[in-house]
Structures are given as C-alpha cells and as structure tokens.
SEGUDO-593602 format. One record per residue (C-alpha): x, y, z. Coordinates in steps of 0.2 Angstrom, whole numbers, padded with zeros to 4 digits, always signed. Layout:
# SEGUDO-593602
XYZ...
This chain:
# SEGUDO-593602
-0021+0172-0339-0031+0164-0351-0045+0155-0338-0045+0175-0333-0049+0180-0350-0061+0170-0352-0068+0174-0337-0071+0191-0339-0077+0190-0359-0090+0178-0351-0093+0194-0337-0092+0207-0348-0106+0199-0361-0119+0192-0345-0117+0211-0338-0122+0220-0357-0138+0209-0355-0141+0215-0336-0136+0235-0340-0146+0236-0353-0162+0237-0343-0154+0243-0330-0159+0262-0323-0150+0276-0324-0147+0276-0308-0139+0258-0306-0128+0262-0323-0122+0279-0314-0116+0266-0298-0108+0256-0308-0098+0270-0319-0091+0278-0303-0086+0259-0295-0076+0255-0313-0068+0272-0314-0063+0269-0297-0055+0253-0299-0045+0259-0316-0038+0273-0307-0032+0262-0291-0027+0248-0305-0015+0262-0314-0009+0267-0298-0004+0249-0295+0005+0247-0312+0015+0264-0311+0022+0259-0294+0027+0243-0302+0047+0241-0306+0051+0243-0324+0049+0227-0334+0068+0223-0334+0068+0222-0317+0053+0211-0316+0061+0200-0330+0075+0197-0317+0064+0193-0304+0057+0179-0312+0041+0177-0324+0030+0178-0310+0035+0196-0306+0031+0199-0325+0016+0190-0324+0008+0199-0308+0010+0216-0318+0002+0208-0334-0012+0206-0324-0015+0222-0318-0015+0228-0334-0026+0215-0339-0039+0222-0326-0038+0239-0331-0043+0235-0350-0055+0225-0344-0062+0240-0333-0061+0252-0346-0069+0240-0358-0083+0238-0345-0083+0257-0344-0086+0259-0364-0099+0249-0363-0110+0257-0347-0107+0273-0357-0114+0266-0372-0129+0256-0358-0133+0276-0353-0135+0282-0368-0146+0267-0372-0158+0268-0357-0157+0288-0363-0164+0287-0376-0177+0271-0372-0181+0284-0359-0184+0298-0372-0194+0287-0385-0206+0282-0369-0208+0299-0364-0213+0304-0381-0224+0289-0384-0233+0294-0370-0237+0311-0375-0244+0307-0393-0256+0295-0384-0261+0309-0373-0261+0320-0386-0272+0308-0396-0285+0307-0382-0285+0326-0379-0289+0328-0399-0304+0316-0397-0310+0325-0385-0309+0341-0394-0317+0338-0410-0329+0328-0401-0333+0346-0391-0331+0354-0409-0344+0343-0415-0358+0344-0403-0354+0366-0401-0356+0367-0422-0373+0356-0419-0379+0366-0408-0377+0382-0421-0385+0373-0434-0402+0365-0424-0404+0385-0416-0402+0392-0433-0413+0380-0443-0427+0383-0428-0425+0402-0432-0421+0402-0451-0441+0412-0454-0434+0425-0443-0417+0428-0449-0417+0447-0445-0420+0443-0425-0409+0428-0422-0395+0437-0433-0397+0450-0420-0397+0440-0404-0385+0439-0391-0390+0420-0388-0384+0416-0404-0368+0426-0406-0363+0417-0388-0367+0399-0398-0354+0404-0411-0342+0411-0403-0342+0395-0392-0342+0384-0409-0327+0395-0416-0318+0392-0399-0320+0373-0398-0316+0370-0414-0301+0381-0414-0297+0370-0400-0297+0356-0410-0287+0363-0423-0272+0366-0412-0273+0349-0404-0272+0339-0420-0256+0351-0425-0249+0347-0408-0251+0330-0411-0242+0329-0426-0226+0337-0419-0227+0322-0406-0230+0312-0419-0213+0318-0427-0204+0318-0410-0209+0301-0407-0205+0293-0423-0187+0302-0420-0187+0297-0402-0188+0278-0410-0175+0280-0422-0161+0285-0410-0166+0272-0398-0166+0262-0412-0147+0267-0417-0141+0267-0400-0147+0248-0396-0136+0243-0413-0123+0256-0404-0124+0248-0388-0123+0228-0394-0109+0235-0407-0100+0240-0392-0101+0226-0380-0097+0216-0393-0079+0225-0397-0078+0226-0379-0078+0206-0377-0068+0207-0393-0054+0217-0386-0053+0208-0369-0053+0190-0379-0037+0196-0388-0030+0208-0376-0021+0193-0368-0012+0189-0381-0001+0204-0383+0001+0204-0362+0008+0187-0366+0020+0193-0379+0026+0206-0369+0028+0195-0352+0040+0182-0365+0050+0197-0373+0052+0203-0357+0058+0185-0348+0070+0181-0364+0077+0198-0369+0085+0200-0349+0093+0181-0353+0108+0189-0363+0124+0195-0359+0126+0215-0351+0130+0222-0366+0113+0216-0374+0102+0221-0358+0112+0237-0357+0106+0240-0377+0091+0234-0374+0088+0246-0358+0095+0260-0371+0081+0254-0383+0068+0257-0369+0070+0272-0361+0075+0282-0379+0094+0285-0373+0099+0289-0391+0085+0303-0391+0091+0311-0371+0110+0310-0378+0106+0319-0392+0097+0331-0384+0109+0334-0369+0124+0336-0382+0114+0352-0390+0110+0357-0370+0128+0355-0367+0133+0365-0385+0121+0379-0383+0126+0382-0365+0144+0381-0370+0143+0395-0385+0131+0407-0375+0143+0417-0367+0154+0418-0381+0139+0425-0391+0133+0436-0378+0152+0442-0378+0152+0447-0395+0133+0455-0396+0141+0466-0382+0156+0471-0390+0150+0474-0408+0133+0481-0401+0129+0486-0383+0148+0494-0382+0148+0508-0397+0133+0513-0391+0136+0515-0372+0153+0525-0380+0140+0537-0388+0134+0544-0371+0139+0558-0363+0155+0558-0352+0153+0564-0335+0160+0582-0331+0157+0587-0313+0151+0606-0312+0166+0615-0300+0162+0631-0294+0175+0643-0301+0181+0633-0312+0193+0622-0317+0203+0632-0304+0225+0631-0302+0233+0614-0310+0238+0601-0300+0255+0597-0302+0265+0581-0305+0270+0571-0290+0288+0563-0287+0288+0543-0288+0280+0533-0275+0290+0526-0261+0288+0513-0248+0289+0532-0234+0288+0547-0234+0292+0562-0225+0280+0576-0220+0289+0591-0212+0274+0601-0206+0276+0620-0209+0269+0635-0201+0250+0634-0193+0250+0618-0204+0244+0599-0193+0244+0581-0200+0231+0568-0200+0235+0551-0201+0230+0533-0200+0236+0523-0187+0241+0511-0197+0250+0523-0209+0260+0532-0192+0278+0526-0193+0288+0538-0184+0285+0556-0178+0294+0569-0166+0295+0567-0151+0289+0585-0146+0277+0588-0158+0258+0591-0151+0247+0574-0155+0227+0570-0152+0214+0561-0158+0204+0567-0174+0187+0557-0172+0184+0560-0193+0193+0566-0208+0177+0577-0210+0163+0579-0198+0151+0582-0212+0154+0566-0218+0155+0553-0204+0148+0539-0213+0161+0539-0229+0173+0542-0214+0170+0527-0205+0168+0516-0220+0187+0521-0228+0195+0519-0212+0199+0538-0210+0191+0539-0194+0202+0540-0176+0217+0549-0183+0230+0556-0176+0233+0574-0176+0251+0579-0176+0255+0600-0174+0271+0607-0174+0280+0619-0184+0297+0609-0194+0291+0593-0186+0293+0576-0197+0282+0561-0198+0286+0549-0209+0270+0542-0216+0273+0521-0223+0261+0509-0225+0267+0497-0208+0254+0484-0209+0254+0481-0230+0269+0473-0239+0266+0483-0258+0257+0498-0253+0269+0514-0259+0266+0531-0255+0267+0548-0263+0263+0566-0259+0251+0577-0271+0249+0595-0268+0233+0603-0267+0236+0622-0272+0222+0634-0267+0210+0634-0280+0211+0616-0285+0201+0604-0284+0202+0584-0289+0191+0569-0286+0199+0555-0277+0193+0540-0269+0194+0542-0248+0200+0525-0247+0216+0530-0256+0220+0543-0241+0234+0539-0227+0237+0556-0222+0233+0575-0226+0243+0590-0221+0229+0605-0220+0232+0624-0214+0226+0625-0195+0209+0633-0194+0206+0630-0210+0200+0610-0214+0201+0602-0230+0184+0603-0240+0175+0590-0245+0162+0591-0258+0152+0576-0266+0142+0576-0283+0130+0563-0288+0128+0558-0305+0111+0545-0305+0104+0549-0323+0120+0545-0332+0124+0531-0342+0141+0533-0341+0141+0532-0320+0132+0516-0318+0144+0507-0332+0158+0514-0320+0149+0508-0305+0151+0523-0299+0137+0536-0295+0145+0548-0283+0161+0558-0285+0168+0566-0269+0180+0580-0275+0193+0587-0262+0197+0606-0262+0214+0616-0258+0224+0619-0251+0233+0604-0245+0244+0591-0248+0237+0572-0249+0247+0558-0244+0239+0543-0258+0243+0523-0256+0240+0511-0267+0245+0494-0272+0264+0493-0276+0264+0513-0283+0253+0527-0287+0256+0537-0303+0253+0554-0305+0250+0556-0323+0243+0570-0338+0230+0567-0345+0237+0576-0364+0227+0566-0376+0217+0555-0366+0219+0538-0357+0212+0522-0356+0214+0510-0340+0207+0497-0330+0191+0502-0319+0201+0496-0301+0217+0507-0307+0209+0522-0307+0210+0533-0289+0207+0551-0294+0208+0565-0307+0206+0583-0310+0190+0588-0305+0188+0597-0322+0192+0581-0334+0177+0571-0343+0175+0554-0337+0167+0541-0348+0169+0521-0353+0175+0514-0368+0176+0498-0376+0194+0485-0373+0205+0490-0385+0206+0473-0394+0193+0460-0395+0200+0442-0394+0206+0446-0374+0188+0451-0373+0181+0436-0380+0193+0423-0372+0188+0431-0357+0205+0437-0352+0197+0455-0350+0183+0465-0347+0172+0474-0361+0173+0493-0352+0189+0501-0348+0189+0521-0339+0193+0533-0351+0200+0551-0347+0195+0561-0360+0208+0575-0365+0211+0589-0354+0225+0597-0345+0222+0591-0328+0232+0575-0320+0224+0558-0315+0233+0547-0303+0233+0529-0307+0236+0516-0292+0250+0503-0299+0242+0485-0296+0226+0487-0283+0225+0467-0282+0244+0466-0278+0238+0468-0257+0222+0452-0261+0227+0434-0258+0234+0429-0276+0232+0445-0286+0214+0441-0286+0197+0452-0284+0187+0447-0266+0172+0437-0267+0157+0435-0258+0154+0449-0245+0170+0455-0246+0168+0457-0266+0148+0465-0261+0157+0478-0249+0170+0485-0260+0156+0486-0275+0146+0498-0262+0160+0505-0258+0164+0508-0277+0147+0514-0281+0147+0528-0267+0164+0535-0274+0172+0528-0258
C-alpha cells in the first residue's frame, strides 16, 4: 500500500505538469477516462462483502478492498485536478484571445490616426492656397467633400482608441484570472498529492480495526456488527412502527364512535313510500318450529322449495313453478326460489321443514289484503297465494341515502297481500312489534312493516365496540305500529357460528346490498 501511494503521488504531480499545457481537448479525454474508472471502481467496492466478512477471510481480503478505494481517491483526486487544468487552459485561452485583439486594435488605431492626419492636412494645404478667396472656397463642393472626409477619418480614429482601451481592460482582466487560476490550479494539485500521500493511512487504520475487532468472542463481534449497521437506531424505530400500528385501529375505533357515529345517526331514516298507505297490520305469528303444516284452502296453491317439501297429500295436484315471480327472474334464481313445486287442492296438507338444515325453524306470517312488509327473499320456504291472483312483489331503491349504504342495503323488495309466508331462519324467527323501537344486529334482521323507518345507530355501549367484540352500527326500527321479524342466530347454519369469507362472504354482501 505504501509503494502504491507513493506511486501515484509521484503520478498525480508529473501529470499536473503535462495537463497544464495540455488542450482542451486532451483535458476533456482524460475527464471522461477518470470518471469512468471512479464509477466502475465504486461499482467494485459496493459489490464487495461487508468488512466483517472480509476481516474473517483474512487481511488480504481486507486489503484487496482498501485498495479499490485507494484507486478511487486517487481518481477523483486526479479529477479535481483536470477540472481545475480546464479552467487553467480556459482562461490562458481567454487572456491569449484578448491579447491578441488589443495588439490588432493597436495596429488598426495607428492606422487611423495616421488616415486622420494626412485627411486634416489636406484641409489645411487647400484652405491656405485659397485663404484670399474665402467667399469661393467656402462655397465649393471640393472643399466641403475634403472636410467631411477629415471629419470621418478622424471620427474613425476616435472610436478606435476607445475600443482599444476596452481591450485594454479586458486584457488586463483576462491576465488576472489566468493569473488566479494557475495559483488555483498548483493549490489543487498540490492538496491532491496531499490527500493521496495521507489517504493510506486511514485505509491502513481501517484494514487493522477491521483484522483485530473480528478476533474476539461472538458477543463482541455481534456488538460490534450492532455498532456498524446502527441496530439501536432500526430497533427503536421498528418499536414506534410496531406501537403505532398496534394503537391505530383502536384510535380509528374511537374517532368512529365518538365522531363519524352521532353524525350518520343524524341522517334521515329510510321510509319506503306504499301506495295506499300503511295499509291492514300484520299480525303476530305463533312461535317457530322445526315443521309446519299448511292446509290449503279454497282456490288457494302452495309454492315450495324442494328442499323445504317434507310431506304433502297424496291426491293433491303438483307441477313445477319455474319462478316465485316472473317479473323478477334474476332475485329468483339468486335466493333459490326458482323450480318450485306447486301444490293445489282444497283441505290438502303440506308440511313445510327445513330437511337439509339442522337449526333452521319455521313459522307462518299472514299477509292480509292490504298489507304489505319488506322481507328478504332468501328468508322464503313457501307461499300460500289465492289462485289467479299471484303474490306481488314490488322493489324500492334507496341510492342517495346515507342511512342505506351504512346498512349495506340499497334495495328493499316489499311483498303485498294477500298471503301467507312461510319464513326460515337460523334456529327461530321472531315476529315482534315494533312499540317503541328496536335495536339489533344487521344479519338478524329479515323483514318489517313496509310503513316503519329504517335507519342505523351507534352499539349501545363502547368498551365491546372498542375491544372489537362488536360492530359500530346496529339496525334500528324506529317506533311505529307495524311488526319486524327478527331471524334467531343467522350464523347458527355456518361452520362454527361464523360469517363466510372469501367469495362466499362477497356473494352474500351482494346479495345483502340488492335486498335479497
């Protein structure tokens, strides 16, 4: 390491001498060559191993890298020094150019007053040899021409010597700075040298730490390591990471609660516009059972799921229904109430159990003429409807409001009289007033009086909210004297009491959202 050093002090000083006369031309060559070599040198030593792992192969591992770096300090010594070469041959350049323009301006104002000289002799000889005839050379156009050309040489000479003390500015400036810039340039290459010359020793120092610090025990290479890569500083910074990702959610939980909550429970309730009226009550229903039995009455016929079927009459006329509604195909297809079987008879009984679900219950509510309430299609295992005289379904849309998308629900389908509805749900459904209100879980929620106000309102209490144990909205019924009917536990039927995920959880969001 030191021969090199040496080596390239004695370089560095022997190419000053050379760049300094040098063109600008050569000094451009050589600016590009080093810059190429310092960016292929710092390639080299960032694909090097870190210096612990060098120390553990051996000094001359450690030795190799030092060197590298030695060369690029070198090059970019050499580089600060050809910068400072241009700007010397610059201004050399400039001073030259400028020299050479007051001597040219020098000879061109020789000339000129030499021109000025002879033209205002000429005046004076033609005006002496005139003088007794002042009247008739004042007059005469020979003499005007030999003034005006006298006034024109000499303005001539005028401007020259004006022009030539401006290049005589320049040039003593011109001087100054090439003056300035050759202190400049032997200031440089002399630091230059200076920097390489000592440059080795701290490439030494490092080399020896680097060989005698990896010679302890593991804990002191694993502080050491710590030491080098700033572990303190990543810890301390992972731990705030790790805090603020930690408390986030809780902090978004209570922004919600005490913030974005009171004002969605400001908005206006959803109240779907009945034609008529809120119409005939609905009345309460017996408690669900695991069956029930429908006895079909005069010009009355029963649609029913497959799955729901248990056992019917033997004489009673049976087809196929393709949908609950032909008006609405698709909301058919998509709640399963599609290819149903038709049943007709008068005093026939079907009794209508869930065949294929463990905890699904049944019960039975009445639809007088006149009433109307919104249920969710995919609560439906049968209907009774008068023959000749299908059940009407009517759908309502409720885009612009608040209240409808915090419900994830934007479409309300709203079943009319007469009839009677056969509803399953997850271990029960209650049919319940509404009196002074209620407050339940989104899922529970099948149907309700079509002329209730339906709107979200904050958990009753905050600490299960902010635990996470439940969600911030809840379905609120606002107070009214219509009925809602409330499905027991709809999560009973889902492996472990637990909402679906992935596509399964995406279909029954749409189907949610589209009232289904």
């Amino acid at each position: 390491m030191t021969r090199e050093r040496e080596a390239a002090t004695a370089t560095l000083q022997a190419d000053g001498a050379r760049w300094k006369g040098a063109s600008l031309r050569e000094i451009d060559g050589w600016v590009r060559a080093r810059q190429n070599k310092a960016i292929q040198l710092r390639r080299q030593i960032d694909a090097a191993p870190p210096r612990w792992r060098l120390a553990l192969e051996g000094s001359e591992a450690v030795l190799r890298v030092e060197q590298l770096r030695l060369q690029l300090a070198v090059a970019e010594q050499e580089l600060v020094g050809l910068r400072a070469a241009r700007k010397l041959v610059v201004s050399n350049g400039a001073a030259l150019t400028a020299a050479a323009d007051k001597d040219r301006q020098a000879r061109d104002l020789k000339r000129a007053k030499a021109q000025c000289s002879a033209a205002t002799k000429k005046r004076q000889d033609y005006e002496n040899r005139w003088r007794w005839k002042w009247r008739s050379w004042w007059e005469n156009a020979e003499h005007r021409r030999i003034v005006a050309n006298q006034r024109a040489q000499c303005d001539t000479a005028r401007s020259a010597e004006q022009t030539l003390k401006r290049l005589a500015d320049a040039h003593k400036a011109a001087d100054l700075t090439r003056y300035r810039m050759d202190e400049a340039y032997s200031r440089s290459i002399t630091d230059a040298a200076s920097a390489v010359r000592h440059a080795d020793a701290g490439l030494r120092q490092d080399a020896q730490r680097a060989t005698t610090e990896w010679k302890g025990s593991w804990r002191a290479k694993l502080r050491i390591w710590s030491a080098q890569v700033g572990l303190r500083a990543l810890l301390w910074k992972a731990g705030v990471a790790l805090l603020i990702i930690t408390i986030s959610p809780f902090l978004i939980r209570l922004f919600c609660y005490y913030g974005v909550a009171p004002i969605a429970m400001r908005r206006p309730a959803i109240r779907l516009n009945i034609p008529g009226g809120a119409g005939r009550a609905i009345p309460l229903t017996a408690r669900s059972a695991t069956s029930v039995g429908i006895r079909l009455e005069d010009d009355e016929e029963l649609l029913v799921r497959q799955d729901y079927l248990q056992t019917s009459s033997h004489e009673g006329a049976k087809g196929t229904q393709w949908f609950l509604d032909w008006r609405h195909p698709i909301t058919s297809i998509a709640t399963g109430l599609s290819f149903l079987t038709r049943i007709r008879g008068v005093g026939q009984l079907t009794t209508v159990s869930a065949v294929r679900d463990p905890f699904a219950e049944v019960s039975v509510l009445t639809l007088p003429a006149g009433a109307s309430c919104v249920l969710r299609p995919r609560a439906l295992a049968a209907v009774a409807q008068p023959r000749g005289r299908p059940l009407r379904i009517v759908t309502h849309w409720r885009i612009a409001s608040l209240s409808a998308w915090l419900t994830l629900q934007l479409r309300y389908v709203v079943f009319h009289g007469p009839a009677r509805l056969v509803i399953k749900g997850g271990r029960g459904v209650r049919v319940e007033l509404a009196e002074q209100g209620r407050i339940f879980e989104q899922d529970q929620l099948i149907g309700f009086s079509a002329d209730l106000a339906y709107s979200v309102t904050r958990a009753e209490t905050f600490w299960p909210y902010f635990l996470g144990r439940t969600s911030l909205f809840k379905d609120h019924i606002r107070a009214g004297e219509g009925v809602l009917v409330i499905e027991e536990a709809p999560l009973s039927a889902e492996r472990g009491g637990h909402a679906r995920r992935g596509m399964e959880g995406l279909m029954d969001a749409v189907m949610k959202l589209f009232g289904m």
